[in-house]
Residue, then its C-alpha position, 0 to 999 in steps of 0.5 A: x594242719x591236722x598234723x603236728x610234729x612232736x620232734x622238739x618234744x622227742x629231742x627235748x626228752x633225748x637231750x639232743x640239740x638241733x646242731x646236734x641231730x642235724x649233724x648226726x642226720x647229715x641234714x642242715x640246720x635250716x631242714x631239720x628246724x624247718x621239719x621242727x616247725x612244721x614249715x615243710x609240706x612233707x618228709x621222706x621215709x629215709x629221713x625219718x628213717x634215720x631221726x627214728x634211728x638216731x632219736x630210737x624212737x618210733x614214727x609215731x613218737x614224732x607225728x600225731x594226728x589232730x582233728x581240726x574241722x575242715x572237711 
């Protein structure tokens, strides 16, 4: 996948617990690790909406983009 999610690193800089955000988000645990991982195919807009909220952090402070050959 040429996408990564830097969640863990944006609540390891924010302090924030998985716990935490998922009741913050209204989201359950299972999700919200889920997204952490990157086991989820995608995410909703209202959903980042709100960790972009909840986190004050931007879009891009959660994803990057790797390039990773396949073509």
């Amino acid at each position: 996948m040429a996408i990564i999610i830097r969640l863990d690193r944006m609540m390891a800089d924010r302090k924030i617990s998985v716990n935490e955000l998922a009741q913050k988000l209204e989201m359950s645990n299972v999700n919200l690790s889920n997204l952490k991982t990157g086991k989820m195919k995608g995410i909703r807009f209202e959903t980042m909406n709100a960790i972009c909220r909840v986190l004050e952090c931007q879009p891009g402070d959660l994803f990057e983009y790797v390039e990773d050959g396949e073509d």
